[in-house]
PAVO-921338 format. One record per atom (N, C-alpha, C): residue number from 0; atom name; x, y, z. Coordinates in steps of 0.001 Angstrom, whole numbers. Layout:
<site pos="NUM" site="CA" c1="X" c2="Y" c3="Z"/>
...
# end
This chain:
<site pos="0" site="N" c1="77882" c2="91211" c3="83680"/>
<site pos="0" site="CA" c1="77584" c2="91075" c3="85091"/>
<site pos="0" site="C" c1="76307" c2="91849" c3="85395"/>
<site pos="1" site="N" c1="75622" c2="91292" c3="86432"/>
<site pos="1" site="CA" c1="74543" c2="92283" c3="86660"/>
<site pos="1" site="C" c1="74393" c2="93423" c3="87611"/>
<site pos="2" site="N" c1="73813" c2="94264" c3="86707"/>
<site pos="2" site="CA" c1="74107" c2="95936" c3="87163"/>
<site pos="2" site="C" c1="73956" c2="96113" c3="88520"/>
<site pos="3" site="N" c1="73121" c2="94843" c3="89144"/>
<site pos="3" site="CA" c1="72625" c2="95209" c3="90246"/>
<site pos="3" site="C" c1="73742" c2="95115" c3="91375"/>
<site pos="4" site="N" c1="74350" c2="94091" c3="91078"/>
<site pos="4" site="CA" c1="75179" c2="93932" c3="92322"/>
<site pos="4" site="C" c1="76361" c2="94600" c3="92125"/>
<site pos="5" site="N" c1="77131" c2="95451" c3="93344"/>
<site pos="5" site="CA" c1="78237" c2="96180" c3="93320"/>
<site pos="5" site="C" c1="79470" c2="95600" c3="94102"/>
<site pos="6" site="N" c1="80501" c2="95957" c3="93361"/>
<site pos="6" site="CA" c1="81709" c2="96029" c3="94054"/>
<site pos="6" site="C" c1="81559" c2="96069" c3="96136"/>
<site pos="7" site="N" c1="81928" c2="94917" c3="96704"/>
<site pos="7" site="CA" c1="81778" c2="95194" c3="97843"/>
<site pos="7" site="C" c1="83517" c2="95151" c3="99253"/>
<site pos="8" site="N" c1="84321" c2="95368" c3="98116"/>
<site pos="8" site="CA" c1="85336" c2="95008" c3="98623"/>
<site pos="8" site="C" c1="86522" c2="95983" c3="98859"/>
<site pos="9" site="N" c1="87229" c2="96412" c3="99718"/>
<site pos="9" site="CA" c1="87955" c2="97883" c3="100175"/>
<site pos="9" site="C" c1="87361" c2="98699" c3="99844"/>
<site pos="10" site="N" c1="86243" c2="98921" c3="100822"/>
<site pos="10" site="CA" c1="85198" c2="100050" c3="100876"/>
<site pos="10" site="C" c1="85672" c2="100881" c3="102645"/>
<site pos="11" site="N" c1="85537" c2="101699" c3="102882"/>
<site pos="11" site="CA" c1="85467" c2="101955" c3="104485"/>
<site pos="11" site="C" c1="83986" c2="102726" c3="104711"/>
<site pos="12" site="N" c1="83374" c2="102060" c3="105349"/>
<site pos="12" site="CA" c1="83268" c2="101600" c3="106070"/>
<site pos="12" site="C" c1="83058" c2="99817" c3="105415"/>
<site pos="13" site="N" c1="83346" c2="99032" c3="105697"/>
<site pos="13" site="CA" c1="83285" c2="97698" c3="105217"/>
<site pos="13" site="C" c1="82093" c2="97295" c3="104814"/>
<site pos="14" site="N" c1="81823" c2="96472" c3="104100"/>
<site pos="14" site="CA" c1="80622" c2="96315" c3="103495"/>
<site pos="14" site="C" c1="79262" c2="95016" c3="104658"/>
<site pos="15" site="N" c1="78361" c2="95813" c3="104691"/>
<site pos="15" site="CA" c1="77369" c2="95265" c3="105783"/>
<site pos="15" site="C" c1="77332" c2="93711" c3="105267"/>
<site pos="16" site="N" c1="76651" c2="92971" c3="106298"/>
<site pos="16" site="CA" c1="75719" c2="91655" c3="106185"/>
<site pos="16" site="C" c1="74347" c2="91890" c3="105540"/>
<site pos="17" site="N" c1="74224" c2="93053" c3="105504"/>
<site pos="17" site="CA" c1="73243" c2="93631" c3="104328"/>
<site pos="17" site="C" c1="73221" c2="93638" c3="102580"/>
<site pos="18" site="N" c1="74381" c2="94403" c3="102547"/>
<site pos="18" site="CA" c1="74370" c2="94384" c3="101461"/>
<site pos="18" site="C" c1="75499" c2="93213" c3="100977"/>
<site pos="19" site="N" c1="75905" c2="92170" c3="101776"/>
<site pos="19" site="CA" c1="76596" c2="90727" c3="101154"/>
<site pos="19" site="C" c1="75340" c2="90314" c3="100580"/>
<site pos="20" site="N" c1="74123" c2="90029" c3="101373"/>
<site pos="20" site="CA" c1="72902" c2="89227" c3="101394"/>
<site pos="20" site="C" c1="72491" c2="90073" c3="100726"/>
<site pos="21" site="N" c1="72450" c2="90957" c3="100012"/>
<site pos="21" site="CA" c1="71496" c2="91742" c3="98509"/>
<site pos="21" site="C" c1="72323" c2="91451" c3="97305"/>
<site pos="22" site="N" c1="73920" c2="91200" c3="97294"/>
<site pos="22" site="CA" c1="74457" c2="90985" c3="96530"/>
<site pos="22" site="C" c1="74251" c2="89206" c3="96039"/>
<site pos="23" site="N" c1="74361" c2="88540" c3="97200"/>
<site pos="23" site="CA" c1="73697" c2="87059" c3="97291"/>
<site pos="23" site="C" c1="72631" c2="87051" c3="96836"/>
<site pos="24" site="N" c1="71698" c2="87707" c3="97006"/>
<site pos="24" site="CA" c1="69996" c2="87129" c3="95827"/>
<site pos="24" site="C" c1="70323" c2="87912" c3="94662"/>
<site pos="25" site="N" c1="70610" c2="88824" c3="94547"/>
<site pos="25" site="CA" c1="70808" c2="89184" c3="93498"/>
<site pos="25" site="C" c1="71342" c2="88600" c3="92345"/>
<site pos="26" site="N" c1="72557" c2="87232" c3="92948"/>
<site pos="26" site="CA" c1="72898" c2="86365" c3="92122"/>
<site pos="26" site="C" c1="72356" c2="85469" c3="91717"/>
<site pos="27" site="N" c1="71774" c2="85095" c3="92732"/>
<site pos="27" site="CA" c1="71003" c2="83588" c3="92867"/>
<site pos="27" site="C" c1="69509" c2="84083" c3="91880"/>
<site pos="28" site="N" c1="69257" c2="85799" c3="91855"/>
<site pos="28" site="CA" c1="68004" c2="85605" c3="91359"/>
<site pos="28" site="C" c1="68515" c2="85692" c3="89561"/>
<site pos="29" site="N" c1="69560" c2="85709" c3="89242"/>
<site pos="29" site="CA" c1="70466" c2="86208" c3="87732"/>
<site pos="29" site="C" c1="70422" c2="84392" c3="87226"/>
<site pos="30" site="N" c1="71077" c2="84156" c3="88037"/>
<site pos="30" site="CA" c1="71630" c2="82577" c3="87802"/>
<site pos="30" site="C" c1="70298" c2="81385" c3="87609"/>
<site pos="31" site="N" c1="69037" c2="81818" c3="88490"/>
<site pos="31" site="CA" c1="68113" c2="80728" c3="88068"/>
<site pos="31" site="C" c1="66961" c2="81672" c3="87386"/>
<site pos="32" site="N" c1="67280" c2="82449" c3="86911"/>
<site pos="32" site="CA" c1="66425" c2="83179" c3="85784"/>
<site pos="32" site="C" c1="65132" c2="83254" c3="87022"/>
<site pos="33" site="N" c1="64671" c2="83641" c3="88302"/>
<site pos="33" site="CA" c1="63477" c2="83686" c3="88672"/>
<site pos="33" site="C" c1="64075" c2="84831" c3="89641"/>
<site pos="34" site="N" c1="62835" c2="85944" c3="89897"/>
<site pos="34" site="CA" c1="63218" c2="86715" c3="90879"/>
<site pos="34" site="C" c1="62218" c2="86232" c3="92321"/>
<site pos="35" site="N" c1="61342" c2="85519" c3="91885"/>
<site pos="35" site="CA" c1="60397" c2="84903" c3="93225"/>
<site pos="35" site="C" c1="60257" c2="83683" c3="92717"/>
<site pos="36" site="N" c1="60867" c2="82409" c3="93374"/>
<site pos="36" site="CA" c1="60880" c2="81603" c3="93337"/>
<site pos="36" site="C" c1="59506" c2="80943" c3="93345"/>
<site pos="37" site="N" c1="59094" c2="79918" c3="92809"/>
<site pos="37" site="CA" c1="57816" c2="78871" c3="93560"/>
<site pos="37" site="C" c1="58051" c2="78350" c3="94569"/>
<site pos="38" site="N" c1="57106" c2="77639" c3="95370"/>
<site pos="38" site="CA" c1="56436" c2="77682" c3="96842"/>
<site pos="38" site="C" c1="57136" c2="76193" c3="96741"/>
<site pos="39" site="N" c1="57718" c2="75218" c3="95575"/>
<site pos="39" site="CA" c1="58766" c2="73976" c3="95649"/>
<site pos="39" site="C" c1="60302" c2="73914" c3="95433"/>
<site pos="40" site="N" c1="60503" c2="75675" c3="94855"/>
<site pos="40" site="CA" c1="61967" c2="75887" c3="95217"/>
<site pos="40" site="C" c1="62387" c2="76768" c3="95816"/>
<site pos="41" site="N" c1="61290" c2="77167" c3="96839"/>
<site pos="41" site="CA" c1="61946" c2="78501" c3="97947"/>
<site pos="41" site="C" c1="62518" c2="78119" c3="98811"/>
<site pos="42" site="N" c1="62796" c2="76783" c3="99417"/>
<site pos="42" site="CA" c1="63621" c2="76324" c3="99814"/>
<site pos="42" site="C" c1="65227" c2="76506" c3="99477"/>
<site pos="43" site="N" c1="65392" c2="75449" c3="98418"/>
<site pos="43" site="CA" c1="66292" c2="75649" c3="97886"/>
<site pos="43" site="C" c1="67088" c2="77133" c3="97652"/>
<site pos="44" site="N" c1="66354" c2="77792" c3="96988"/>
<site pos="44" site="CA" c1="66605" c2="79188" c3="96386"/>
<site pos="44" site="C" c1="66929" c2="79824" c3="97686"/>
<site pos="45" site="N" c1="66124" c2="79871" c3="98734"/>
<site pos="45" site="CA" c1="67016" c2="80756" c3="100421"/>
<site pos="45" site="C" c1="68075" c2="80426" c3="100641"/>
<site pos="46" site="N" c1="68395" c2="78754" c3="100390"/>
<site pos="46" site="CA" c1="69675" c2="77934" c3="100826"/>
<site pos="46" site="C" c1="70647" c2="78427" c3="100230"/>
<site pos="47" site="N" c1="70438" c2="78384" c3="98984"/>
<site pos="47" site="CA" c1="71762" c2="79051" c3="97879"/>
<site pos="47" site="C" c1="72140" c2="80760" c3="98045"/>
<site pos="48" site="N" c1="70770" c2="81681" c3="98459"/>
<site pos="48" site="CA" c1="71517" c2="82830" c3="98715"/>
<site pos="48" site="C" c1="72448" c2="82477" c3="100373"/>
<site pos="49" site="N" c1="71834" c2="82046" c3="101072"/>
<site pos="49" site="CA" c1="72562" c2="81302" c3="102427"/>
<site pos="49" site="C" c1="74129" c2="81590" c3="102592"/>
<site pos="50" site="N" c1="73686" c2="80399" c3="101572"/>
<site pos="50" site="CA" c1="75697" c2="79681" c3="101504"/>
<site pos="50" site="C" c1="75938" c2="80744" c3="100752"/>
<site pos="51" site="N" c1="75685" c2="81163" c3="99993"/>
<site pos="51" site="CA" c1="76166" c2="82372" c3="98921"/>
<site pos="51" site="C" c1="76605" c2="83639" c3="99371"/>
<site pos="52" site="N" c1="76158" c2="83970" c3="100435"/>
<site pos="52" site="CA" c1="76831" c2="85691" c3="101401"/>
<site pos="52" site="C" c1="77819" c2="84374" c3="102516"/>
<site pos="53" site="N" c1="77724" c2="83802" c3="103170"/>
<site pos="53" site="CA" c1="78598" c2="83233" c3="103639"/>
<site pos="53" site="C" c1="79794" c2="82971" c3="103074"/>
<site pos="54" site="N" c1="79696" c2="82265" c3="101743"/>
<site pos="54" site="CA" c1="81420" c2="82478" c3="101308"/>
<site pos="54" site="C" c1="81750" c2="83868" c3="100943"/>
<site pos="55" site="N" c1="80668" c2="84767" c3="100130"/>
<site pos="55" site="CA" c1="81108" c2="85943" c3="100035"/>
<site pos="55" site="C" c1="81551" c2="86723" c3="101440"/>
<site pos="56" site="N" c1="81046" c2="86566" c3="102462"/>
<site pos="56" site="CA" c1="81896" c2="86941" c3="103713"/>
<site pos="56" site="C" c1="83511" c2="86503" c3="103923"/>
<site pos="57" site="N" c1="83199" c2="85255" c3="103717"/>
<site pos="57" site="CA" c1="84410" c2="85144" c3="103896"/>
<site pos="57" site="C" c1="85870" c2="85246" c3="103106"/>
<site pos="58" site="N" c1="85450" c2="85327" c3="101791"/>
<site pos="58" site="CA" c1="85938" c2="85427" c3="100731"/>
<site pos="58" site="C" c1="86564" c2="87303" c3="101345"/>
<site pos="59" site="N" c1="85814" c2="88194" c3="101415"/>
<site pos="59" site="CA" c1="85542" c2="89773" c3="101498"/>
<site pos="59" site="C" c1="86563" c2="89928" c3="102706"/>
<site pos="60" site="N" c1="86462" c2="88777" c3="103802"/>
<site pos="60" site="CA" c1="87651" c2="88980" c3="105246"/>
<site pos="60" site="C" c1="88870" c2="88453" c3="104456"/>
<site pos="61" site="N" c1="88895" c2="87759" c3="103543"/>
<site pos="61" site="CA" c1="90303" c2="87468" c3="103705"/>
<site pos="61" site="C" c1="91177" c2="87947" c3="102151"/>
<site pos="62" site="N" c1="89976" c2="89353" c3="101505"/>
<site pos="62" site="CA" c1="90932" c2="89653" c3="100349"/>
<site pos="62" site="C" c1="91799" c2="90770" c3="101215"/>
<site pos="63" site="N" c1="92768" c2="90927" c3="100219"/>
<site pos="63" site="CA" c1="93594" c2="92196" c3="100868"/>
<site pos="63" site="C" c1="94439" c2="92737" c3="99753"/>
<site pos="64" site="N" c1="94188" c2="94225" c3="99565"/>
<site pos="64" site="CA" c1="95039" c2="95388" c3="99297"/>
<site pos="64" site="C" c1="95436" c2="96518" c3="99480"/>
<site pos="65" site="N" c1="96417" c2="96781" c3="98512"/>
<site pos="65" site="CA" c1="97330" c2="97643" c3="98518"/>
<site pos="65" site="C" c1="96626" c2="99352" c3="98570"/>
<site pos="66" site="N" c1="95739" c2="99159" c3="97625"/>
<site pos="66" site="CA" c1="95524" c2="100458" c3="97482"/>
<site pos="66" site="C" c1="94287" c2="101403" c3="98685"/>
<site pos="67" site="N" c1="94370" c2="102261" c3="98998"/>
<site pos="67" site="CA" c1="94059" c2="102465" c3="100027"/>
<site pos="67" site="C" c1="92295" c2="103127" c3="99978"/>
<site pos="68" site="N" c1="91413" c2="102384" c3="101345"/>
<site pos="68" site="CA" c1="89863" c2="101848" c3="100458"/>
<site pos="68" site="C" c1="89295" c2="103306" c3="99946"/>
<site pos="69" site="N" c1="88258" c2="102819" c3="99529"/>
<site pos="69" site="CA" c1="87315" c2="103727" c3="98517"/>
<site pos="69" site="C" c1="86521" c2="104294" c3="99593"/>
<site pos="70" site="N" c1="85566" c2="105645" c3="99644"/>
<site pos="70" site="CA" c1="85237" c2="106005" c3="100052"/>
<site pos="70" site="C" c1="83630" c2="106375" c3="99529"/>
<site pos="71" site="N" c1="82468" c2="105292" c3="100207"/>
<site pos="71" site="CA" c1="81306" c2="105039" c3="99434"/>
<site pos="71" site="C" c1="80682" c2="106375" c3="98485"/>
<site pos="72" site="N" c1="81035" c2="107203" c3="99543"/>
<site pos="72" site="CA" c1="79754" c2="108675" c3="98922"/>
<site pos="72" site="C" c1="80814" c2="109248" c3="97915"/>
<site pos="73" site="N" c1="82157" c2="109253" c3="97938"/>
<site pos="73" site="CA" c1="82740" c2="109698" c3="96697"/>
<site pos="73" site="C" c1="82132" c2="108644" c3="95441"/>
<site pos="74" site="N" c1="82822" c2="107803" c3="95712"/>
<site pos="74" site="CA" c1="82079" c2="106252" c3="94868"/>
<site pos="74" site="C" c1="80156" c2="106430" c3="94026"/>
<site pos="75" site="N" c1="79764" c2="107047" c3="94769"/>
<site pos="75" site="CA" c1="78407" c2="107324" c3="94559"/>
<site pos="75" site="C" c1="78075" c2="108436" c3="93598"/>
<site pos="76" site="N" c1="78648" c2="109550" c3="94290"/>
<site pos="76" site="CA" c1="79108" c2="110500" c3="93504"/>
<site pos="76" site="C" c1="79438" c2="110139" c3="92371"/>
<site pos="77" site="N" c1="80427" c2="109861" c3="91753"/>
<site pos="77" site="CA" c1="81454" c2="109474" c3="90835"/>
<site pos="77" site="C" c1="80131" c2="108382" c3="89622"/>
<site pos="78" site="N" c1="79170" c2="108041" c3="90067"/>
<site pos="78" site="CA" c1="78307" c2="106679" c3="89757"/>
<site pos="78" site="C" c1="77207" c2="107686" c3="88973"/>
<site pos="79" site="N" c1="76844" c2="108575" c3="90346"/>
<site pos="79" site="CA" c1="75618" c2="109779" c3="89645"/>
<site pos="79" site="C" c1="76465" c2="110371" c3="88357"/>
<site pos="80" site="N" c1="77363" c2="111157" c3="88514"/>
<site pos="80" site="CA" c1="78164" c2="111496" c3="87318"/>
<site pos="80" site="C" c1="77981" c2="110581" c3="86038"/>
<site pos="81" site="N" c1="78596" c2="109528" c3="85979"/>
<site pos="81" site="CA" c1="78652" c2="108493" c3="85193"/>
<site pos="81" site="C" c1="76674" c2="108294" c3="84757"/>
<site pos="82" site="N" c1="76229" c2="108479" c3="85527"/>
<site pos="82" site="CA" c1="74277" c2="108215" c3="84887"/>
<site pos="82" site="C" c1="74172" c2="109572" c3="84256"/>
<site pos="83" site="N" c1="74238" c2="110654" c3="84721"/>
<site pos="83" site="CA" c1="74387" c2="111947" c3="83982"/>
<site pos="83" site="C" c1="74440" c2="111882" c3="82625"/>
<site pos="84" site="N" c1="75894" c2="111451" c3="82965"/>
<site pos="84" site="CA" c1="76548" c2="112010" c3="81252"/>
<site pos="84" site="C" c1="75514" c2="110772" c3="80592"/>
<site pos="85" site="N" c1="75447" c2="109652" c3="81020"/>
<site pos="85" site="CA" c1="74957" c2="108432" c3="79878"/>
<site pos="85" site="C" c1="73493" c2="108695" c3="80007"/>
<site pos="86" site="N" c1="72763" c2="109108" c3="80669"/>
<site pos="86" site="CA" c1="70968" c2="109275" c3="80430"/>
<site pos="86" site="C" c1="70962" c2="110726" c3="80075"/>
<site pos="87" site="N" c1="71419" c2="111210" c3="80150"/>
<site pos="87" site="CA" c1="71380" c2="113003" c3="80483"/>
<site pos="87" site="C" c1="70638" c2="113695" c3="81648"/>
<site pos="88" site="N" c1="71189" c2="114771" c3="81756"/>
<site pos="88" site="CA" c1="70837" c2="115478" c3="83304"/>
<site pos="88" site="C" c1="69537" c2="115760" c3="83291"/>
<site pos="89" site="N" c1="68639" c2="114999" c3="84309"/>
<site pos="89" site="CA" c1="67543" c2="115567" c3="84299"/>
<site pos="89" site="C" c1="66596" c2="116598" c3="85521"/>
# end
């Protein structure tokens, strides 16, 4: 999966229309191998991140669990840790 896009789901505070739509190009830019489209598929390529945070919206309203949400800056925390130990502290 690509590194770029994160987990956006039982987070509190809920996850923005921001970062759906960064997680959306982010796919769309994985999936057609281009990170800037040409000037005959930028069309297309806006359309697909489009529809692409739209179902991920809606997909994101209607998961639901049990366990009780994550809390981003621990989450972050916990992420810096994890780069630490694997690059080393710099």
């Amino acid at each position: 999966m690509c590194r770029n896009i994160r987990t956006l789901h039982n987070f509190e505070p809920h996850a923005t229309s921001e970062e759906v739509h960064a997680a959306a190009l982010q796919y769309v830019r994985k999936i057609s191998g281009s990170t800037k489209p040409s000037k005959a598929n930028q069309e297309a390529f806006d359309e697909a991140v489009h529809e692409i945070a739209h179902i991920t919206q809606h997909l994101l309203e209607s998961l639901v669990s049990q366990a009780p949400p994550k809390d981003r800056e621990a989450e972050a925390a916990k992420a810096r840790a994890r780069a630490a130990v694997r690059y080393g502290a710099a």
